[in-house]
C-alpha positions as a Markdown table, in Angstrom:
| # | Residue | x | y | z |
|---|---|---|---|---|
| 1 | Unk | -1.5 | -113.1 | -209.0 |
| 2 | Unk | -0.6 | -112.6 | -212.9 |
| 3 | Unk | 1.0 | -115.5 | -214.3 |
| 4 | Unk | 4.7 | -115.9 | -215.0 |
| 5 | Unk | 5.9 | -116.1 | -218.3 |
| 6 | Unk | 7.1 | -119.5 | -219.6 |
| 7 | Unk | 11.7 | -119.2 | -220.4 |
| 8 | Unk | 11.8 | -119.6 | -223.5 |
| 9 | Unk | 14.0 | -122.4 | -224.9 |
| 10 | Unk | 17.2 | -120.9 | -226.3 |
| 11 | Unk | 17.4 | -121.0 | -229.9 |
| 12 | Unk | 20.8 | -122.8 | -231.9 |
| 13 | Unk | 21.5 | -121.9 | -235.2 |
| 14 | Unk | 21.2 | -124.7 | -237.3 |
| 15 | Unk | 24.4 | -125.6 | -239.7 |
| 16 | Unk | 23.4 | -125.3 | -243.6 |
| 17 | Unk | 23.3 | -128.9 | -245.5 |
| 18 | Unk | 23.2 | -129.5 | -249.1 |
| 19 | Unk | 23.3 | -133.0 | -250.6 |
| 20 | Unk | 26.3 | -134.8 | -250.9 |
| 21 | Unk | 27.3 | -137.8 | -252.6 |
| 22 | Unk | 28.3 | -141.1 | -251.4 |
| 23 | Unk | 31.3 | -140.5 | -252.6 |
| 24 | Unk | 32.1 | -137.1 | -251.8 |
| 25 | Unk | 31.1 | -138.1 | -248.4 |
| 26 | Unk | 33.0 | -140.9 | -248.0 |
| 27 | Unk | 36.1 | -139.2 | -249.0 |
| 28 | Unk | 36.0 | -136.4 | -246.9 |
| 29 | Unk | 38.3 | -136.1 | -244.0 |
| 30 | Unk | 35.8 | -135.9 | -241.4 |
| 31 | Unk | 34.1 | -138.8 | -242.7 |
| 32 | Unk | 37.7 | -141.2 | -242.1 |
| 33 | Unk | 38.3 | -139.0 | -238.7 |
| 34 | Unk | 34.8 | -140.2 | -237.5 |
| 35 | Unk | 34.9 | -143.6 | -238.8 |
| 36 | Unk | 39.0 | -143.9 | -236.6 |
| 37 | Unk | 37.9 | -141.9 | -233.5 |
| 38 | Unk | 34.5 | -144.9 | -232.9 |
| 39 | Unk | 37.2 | -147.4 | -233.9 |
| 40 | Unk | 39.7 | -146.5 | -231.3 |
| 41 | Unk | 36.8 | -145.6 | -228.7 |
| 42 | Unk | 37.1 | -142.1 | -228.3 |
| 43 | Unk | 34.5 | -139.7 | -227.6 |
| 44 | Unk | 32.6 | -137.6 | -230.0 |
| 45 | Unk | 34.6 | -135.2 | -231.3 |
| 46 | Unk | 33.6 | -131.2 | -230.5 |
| 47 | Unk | 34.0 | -128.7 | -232.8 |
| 48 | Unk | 33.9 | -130.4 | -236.2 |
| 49 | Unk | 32.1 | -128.5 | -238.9 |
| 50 | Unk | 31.1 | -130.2 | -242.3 |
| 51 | Unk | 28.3 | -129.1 | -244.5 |
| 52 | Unk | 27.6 | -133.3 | -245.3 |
| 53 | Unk | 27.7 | -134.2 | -241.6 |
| 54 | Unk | 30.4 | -136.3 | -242.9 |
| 55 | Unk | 31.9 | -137.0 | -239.5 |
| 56 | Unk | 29.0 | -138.3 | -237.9 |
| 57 | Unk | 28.7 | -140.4 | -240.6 |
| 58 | Unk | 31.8 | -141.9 | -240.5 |
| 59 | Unk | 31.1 | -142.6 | -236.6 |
| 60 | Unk | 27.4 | -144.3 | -237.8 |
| 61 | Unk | 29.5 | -146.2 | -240.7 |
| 62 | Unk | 31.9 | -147.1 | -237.9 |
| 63 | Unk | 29.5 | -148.9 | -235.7 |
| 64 | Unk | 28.2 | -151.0 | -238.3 |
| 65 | Unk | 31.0 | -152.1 | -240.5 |
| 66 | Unk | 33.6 | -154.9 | -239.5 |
| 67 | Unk | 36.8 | -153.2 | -238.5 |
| 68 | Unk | 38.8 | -155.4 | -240.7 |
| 69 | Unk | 36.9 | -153.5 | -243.9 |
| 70 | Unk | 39.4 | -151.1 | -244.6 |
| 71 | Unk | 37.8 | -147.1 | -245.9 |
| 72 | Unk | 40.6 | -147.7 | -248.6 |
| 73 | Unk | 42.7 | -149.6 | -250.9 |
| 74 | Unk | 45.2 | -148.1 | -252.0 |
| 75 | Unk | 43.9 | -144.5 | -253.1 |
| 76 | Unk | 40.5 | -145.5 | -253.7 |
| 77 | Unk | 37.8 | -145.8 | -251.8 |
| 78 | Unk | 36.9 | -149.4 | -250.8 |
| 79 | Unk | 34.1 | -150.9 | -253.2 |
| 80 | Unk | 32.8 | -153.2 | -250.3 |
| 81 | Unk | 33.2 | -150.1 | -248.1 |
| 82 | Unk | 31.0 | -147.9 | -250.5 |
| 83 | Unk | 28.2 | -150.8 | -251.0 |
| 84 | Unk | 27.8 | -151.1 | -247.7 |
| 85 | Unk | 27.4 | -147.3 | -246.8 |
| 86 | Unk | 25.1 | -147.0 | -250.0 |
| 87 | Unk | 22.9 | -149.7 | -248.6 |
| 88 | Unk | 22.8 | -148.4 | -244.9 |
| 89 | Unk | 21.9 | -145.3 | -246.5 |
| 90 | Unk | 19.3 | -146.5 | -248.3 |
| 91 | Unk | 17.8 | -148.8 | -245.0 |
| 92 | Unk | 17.8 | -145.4 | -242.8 |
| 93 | Unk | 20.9 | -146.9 | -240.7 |
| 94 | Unk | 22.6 | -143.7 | -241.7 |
| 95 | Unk | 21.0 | -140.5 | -242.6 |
């Protein structure tokens, strides 16, 4: 008896990345939707589209920073916010 082929794994497109900044990340809406939507408990969030995977980095910033450190103050981005993504960054805790 002739063997059966193997089914093949279907094959996903994947989304095209390019380097981002901390700071272009951090300020993109995705990025403060993600970082709200693991702060409130909600689920992950279909359909979001970013070239800088920014939401599910605000979800991983999320998980690791105290909810009383605000993304903001004022209209700047928080400076104990940014350190603290920088150096996640830098450990591997987000990628």
């Amino acid at each position: 008896m002739p063997k059966q082929p193997r089914p093949q794994p279907s094959r996903r497109e994947q989304v095209k990345t390019g380097i981002c900044s901390p700071m272009t990340i951090m300020k993109h809406p995705h990025f403060d939707r993600g970082l709200d939507d693991i702060r409130a408990g909600r689920a992950f969030a279909d359909h979001v589209n970013d070239n800088c995977w920014a939401y599910e980095r605000g979800r991983l910033f999320g998980a690791i920073a105290p909810r009383s450190m605000p993304l903001f103050v004022g209209k700047h981005l928080s400076p104990k916010a940014v350190r603290l993504f920088s150096t996640a960054t830098k450990l591997g805790l987000i990628r």
